[in-house]
C-alpha positions in Angstrom: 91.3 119.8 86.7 89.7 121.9 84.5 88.2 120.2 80.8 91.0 120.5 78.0 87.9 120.4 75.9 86.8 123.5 76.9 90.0 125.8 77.8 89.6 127.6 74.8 86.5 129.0 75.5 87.3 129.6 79.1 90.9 131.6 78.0 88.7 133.6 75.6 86.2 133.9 78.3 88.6 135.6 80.9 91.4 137.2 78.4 88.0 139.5 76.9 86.4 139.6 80.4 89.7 141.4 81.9 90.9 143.1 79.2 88.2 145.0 79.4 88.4 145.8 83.1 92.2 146.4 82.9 91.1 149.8 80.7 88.6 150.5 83.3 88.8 154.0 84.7 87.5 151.7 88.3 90.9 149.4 87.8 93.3 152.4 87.6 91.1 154.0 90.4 92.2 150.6 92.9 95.3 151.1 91.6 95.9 154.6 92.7 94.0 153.5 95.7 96.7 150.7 96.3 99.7 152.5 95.8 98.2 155.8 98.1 97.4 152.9 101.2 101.0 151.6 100.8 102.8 154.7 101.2 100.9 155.8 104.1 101.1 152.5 105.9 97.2 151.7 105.3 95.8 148.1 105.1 94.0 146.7 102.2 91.8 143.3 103.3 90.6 140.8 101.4 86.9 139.8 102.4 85.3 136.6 101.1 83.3 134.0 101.9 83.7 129.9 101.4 86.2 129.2 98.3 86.6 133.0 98.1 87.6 133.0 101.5 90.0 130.6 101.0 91.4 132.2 98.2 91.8 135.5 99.8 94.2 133.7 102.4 96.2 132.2 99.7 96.5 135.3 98.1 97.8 137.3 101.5 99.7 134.6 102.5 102.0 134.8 98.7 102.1 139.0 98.8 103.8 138.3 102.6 106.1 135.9 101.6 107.3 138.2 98.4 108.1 140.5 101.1 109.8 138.5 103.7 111.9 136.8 100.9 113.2 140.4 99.6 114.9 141.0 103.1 117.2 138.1 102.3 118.5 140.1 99.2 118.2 143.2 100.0 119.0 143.6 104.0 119.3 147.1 104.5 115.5 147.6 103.5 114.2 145.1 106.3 112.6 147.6 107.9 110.6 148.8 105.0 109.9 145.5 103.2 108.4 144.6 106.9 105.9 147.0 106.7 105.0 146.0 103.2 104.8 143.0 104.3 101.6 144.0 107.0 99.7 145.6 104.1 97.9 143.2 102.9 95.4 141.1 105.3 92.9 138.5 104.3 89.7 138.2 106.4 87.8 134.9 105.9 84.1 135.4 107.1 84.2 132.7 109.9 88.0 133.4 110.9 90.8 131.5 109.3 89.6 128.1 110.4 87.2 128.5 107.2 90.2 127.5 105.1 89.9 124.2 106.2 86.5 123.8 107.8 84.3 124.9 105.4 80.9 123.8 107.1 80.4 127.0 108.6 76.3 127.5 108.7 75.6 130.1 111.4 72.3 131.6 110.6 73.3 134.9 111.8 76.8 134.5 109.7 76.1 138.4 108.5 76.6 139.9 112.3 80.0 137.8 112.7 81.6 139.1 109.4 79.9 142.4 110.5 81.6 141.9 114.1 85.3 141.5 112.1 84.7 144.4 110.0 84.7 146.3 113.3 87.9 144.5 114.7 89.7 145.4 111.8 88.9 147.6 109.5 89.9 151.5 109.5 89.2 154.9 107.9 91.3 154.9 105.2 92.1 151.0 104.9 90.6 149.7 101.4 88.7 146.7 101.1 88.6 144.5 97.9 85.2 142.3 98.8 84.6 138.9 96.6 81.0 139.2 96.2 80.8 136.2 94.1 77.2 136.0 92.8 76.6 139.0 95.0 73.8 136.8 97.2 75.1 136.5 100.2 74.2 138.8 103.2 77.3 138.4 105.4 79.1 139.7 102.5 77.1 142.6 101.6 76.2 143.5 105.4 80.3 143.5 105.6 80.8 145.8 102.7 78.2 148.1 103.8 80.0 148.0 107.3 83.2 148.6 106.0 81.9 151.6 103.5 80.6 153.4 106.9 83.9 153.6 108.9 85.7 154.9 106.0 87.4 152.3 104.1 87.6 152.4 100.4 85.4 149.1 99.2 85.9 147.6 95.9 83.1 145.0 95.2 83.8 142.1 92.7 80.7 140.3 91.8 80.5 138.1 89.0 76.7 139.0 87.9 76.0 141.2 85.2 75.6 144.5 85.7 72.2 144.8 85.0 71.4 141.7 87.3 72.6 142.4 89.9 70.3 145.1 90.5 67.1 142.5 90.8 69.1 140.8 93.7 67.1 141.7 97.1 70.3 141.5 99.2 72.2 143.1 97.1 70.0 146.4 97.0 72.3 147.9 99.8 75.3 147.4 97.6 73.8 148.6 94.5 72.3 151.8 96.1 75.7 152.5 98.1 77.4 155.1 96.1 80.4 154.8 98.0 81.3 151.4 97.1 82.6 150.9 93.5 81.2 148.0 92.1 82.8 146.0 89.7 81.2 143.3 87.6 83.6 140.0 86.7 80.6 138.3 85.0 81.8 135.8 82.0 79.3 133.0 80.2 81.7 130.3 81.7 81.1 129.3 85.7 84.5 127.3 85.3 86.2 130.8 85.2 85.1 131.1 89.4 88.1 131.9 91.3 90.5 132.5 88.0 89.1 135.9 87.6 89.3 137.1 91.4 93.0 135.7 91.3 94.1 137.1 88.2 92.4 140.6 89.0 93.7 140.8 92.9 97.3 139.5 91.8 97.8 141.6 89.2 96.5 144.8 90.9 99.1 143.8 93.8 101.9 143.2 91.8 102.1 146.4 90.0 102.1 148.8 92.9 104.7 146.7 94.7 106.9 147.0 91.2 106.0 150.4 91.3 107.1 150.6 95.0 110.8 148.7 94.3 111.2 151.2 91.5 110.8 154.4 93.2 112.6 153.3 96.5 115.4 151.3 95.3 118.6 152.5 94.5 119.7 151.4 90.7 122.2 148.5 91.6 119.3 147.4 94.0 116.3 147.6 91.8 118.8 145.6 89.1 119.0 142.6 91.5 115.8 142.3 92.4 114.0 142.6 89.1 117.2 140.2 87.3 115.4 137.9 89.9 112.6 138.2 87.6 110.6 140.4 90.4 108.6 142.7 87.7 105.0 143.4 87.3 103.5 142.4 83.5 101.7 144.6 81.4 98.2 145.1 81.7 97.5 143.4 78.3 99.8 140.2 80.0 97.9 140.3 82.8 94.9 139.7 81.2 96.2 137.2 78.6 97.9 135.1 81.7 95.9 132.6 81.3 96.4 132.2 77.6 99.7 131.0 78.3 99.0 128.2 80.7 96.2 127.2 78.1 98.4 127.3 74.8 101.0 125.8 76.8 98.9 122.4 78.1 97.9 121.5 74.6 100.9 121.4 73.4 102.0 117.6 72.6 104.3 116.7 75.4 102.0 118.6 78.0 99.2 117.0 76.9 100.4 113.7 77.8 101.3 114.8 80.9 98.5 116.1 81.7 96.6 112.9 81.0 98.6 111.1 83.1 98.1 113.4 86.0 94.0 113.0 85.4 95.1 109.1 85.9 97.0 110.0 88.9 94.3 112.1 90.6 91.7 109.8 90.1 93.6 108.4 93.1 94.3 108.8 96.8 96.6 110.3 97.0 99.1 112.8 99.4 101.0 116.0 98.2 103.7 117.3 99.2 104.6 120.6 99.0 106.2 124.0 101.1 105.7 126.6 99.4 102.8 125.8 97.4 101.4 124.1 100.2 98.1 126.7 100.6 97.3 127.0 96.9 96.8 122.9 97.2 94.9 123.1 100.5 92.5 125.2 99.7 91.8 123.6 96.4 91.3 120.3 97.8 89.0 121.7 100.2 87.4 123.4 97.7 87.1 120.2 95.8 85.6 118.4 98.9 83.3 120.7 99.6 81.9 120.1 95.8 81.8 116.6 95.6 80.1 116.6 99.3 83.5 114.4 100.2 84.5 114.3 103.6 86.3 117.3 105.1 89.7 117.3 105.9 90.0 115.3 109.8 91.2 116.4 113.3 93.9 114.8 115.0 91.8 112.9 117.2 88.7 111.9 115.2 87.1 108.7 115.6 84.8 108.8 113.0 87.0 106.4 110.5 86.5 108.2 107.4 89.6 109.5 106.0 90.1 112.0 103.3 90.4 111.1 99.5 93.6 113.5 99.4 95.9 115.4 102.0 98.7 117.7 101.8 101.4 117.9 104.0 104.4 120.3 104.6 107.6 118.2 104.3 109.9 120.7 106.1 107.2 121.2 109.4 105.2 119.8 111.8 102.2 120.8 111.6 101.9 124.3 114.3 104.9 125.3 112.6 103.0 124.9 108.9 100.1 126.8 109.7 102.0 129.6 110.5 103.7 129.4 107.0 100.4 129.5 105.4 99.1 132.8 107.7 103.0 134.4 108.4 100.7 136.3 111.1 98.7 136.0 113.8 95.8 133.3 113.5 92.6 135.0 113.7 89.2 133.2 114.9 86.4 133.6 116.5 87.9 134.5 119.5 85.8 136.7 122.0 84.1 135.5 125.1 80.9 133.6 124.2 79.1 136.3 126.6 80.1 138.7 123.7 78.7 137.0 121.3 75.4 136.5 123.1 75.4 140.0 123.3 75.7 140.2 120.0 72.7 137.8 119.6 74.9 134.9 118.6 74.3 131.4 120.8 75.2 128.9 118.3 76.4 125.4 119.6 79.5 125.5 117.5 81.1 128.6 117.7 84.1 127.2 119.7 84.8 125.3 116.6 86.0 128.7 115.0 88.4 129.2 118.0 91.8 129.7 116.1 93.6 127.0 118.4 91.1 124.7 116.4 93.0 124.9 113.3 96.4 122.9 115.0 93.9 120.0 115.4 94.2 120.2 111.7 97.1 117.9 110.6 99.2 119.6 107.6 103.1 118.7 109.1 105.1 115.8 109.0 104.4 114.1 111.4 101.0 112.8 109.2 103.4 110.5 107.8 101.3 107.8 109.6 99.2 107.7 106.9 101.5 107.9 104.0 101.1 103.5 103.5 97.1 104.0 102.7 98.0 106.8 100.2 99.7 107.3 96.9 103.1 109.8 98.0 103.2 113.1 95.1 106.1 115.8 95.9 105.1 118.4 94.0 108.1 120.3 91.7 106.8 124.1 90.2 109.3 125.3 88.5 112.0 123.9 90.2 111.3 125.8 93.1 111.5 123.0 95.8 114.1 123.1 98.6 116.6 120.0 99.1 115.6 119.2 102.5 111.6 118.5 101.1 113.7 115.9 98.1 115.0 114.1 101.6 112.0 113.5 103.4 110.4 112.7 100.2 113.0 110.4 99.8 112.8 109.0 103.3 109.4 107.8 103.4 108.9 107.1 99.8 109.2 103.4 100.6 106.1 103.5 103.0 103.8 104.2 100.2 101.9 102.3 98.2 103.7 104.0 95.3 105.8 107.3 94.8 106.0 109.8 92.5 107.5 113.5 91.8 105.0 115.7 89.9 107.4 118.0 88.0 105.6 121.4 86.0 106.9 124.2 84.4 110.4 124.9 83.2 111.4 121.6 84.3 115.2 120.2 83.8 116.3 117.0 82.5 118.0 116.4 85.7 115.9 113.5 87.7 114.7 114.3 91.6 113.5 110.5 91.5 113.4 107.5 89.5 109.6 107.8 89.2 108.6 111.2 87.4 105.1 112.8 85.7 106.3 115.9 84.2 104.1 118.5 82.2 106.5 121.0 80.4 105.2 124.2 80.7 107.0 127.9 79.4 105.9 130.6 82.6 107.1 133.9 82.7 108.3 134.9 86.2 106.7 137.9 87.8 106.8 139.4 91.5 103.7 137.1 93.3 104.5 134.2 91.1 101.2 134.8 89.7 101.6 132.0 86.9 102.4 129.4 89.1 99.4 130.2 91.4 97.3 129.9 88.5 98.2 126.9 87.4 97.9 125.4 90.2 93.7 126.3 90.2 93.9 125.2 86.8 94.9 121.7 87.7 94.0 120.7 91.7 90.3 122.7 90.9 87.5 120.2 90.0 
């Protein structure tokens, strides 16, 4: 959880830091970009390494479900809310399995993000890369690579401009004329992740309200945006996280919030649907700081077990992993003779497969270990379905101790007899980008 101490200086940090990019002549360059790839059925892919990585999947994984969810209200337009649905596509270096196994250490890590550039990327496609601190070769080699078959490549790099320059693997990035660079650099290294989240959700969010005005009849376009699915304004967008920070210091959230650093302190395992990726990848993410141990496979032996877990209440667990995707599960799949070719013989390879990741336990059926952990459904919002209350409810009793973690515009109506709640005013907007947010705020070390 991020330092209450120091949220004001991190909300000034990223409200300045974005503000300024939201005027940017490169912003409204992506976002003509965006909007021209939609309409002519193009793919945009978000490419990222590690936490970035992980956060790109999150990211695809909300803009798919916006979609699917919209052909429940408005049925005639399945077609065409399916193949918005398609446009956007995260691509993990390592495969997917990188969401969860983040020990990924190939030497030669560049010619497999290289080797999924080629697999997927078009002329005309855009990529948005996460360059982070714009030092890693596998992510420079694949912006290069996607630059030269004709994609438009954004590169977010969170150096300052002038730095970034003096980086030797960056030279290719910085001498590329056909990539537009764009610098995310603030004083404070707590703001990693926040900025790539707020930029990318925003960004997606106004060409899909953009796209539901211009296509939608008026009694249509009424429902949908009395459902709250509107984009902000650019000046929102970058004060976004201003809210979540006013918001937790205000007396009753403050409390909460204390009581949740308590509660976190302990083992404990989440449960949650549909913000079951944002906590995933920020335990992970969390592990892979702390040099924890990383999340387990079904049959491991090795007797560690994990300080936290999240598990999908509605699932087992093949079933929950393709809730997290809603696509085909994408590893290192070729023949290991390709990959030789390709001058790539490392021992663990297979361990990017993407059958590996259903050795991964995120379903129901973990409840095996619920009686050596502390049980936390989460409540966003309200947004939880009845049937996740019932299995809550169900094996609530097995735990050491049960609680429901209620945030946000929270009623005074009780899920459970055991409640944390942290009242918190969010707007709603198309990718639920507040609640996404908040979420890094709080499961983040």
């Amino acid at each position: 959880m991020i330092d209450l101490k120091k949220i004001d200086l991190i909300d000034k940090d990223i409200t300045n830091n974005l503000t300024k990019i939201f005027k940017s002549k490169l912003y409204n360059s992506l976002l003509l970009d965006l909007k021209r790839s939609l309409y002519q059925h193009k793919s945009v892919f978000l490419v990222g390494l590690a936490d970035l990585g992980r956060q790109a999947i999150q990211i695809e994984g909300s803009f798919r479900k916006f979609w699917l969810n919209l052909i429940n209200i408005i049925p005639d337009r399945k077609d065409e809310f399916l193949a918005n649905y398609n446009f956007v596509s995260s691509l993990p270096i390592g495969g997917d399995v990188t969401i969860i196994n983040p020990e990924i250490d190939f030497k030669d890590l560049y010619m497999i993000g290289n080797r999924q550039v080629e697999n997927e990327v078009d002329d005309g496609d855009i990529c948005i890369i996460y360059g982070g601190k714009a030092t890693s070769r596998a992510i420079n080699q694949a912006a290069i690579n996607a630059s030269k078959r004709g994609a438009s490549v954004y590169y977010l790099y969170d150096e300052a401009k002038e730095k970034i320059a003096s980086i030797d693997v960056a030279k290719g990035i910085v001498s590329n004329k056909n990539i537009i660079k764009i610098s995310l650099a603030t004083e404070d290294s707590k703001c990693h992740l926040l900025k790539e989240l707020i930029f990318t959700y925003s960004a997606l969010e106004i060409i899909s309200a953009e796209w539901l005005k211009e296509n939608l009849t008026d009694s249509e376009y009424k429902v949908v945006s009395d459902l709250g699915y509107i984009a902000l304004s650019l000046n929102d967008y970058a004060k976004c996280f201003n809210v979540i920070a006013k918001g937790c210091q205000k007396e009753k959230a403050l409390k909460g919030l204390s009581s949740l650093s308590s509660l976190m302190s302990q083992d404990n395992i989440y449960l949650s649907h549909n913000y079951l990726c944002d906590i995933l990848t920020s335990l992970v993410d969390n592990q892979v700081k702390s040099g924890l141990p990383t999340f387990k496979k079904r049959l491991d032996k090795s007797g560690e077990h994990n300080k936290d877990l999240v598990i999908d209440p509605l699932f087992p667990t093949a079933v929950a992993w393709q809730h997290i995707f809603r696509r085909s599960i994408k590893g290192l799949d070729e023949s290991k003779n390709t990959y030789k070719l390709l001058g790539l013989n490392h021992p663990h390879i297979v361990s990017y497969h993407s059958s590996e990741l259903f050795e991964y336990m995120i379903g129901y059926e973990e409840e095996a270990s619920i009686n050596k952990y502390n049980l936390v459904l989460l409540d966003l919002n309200e947004n939880y379905e009845n049937m996740e209350v019932s299995y809550f409810t169900k094996v609530a009793p097995l735990a050491p101790s049960a609680i429901v973690l209620r945030i946000g515009n929270v009623s005074r109506n009780k899920i459970f007899a055991n409640e944390l709640i942290i009242p918190l005013k969010m707007p709603t907007s198309i990718l639920d980008i507040f609640s996404h947010l908040l979420i890094k705020v709080l499961f983040t070390d």
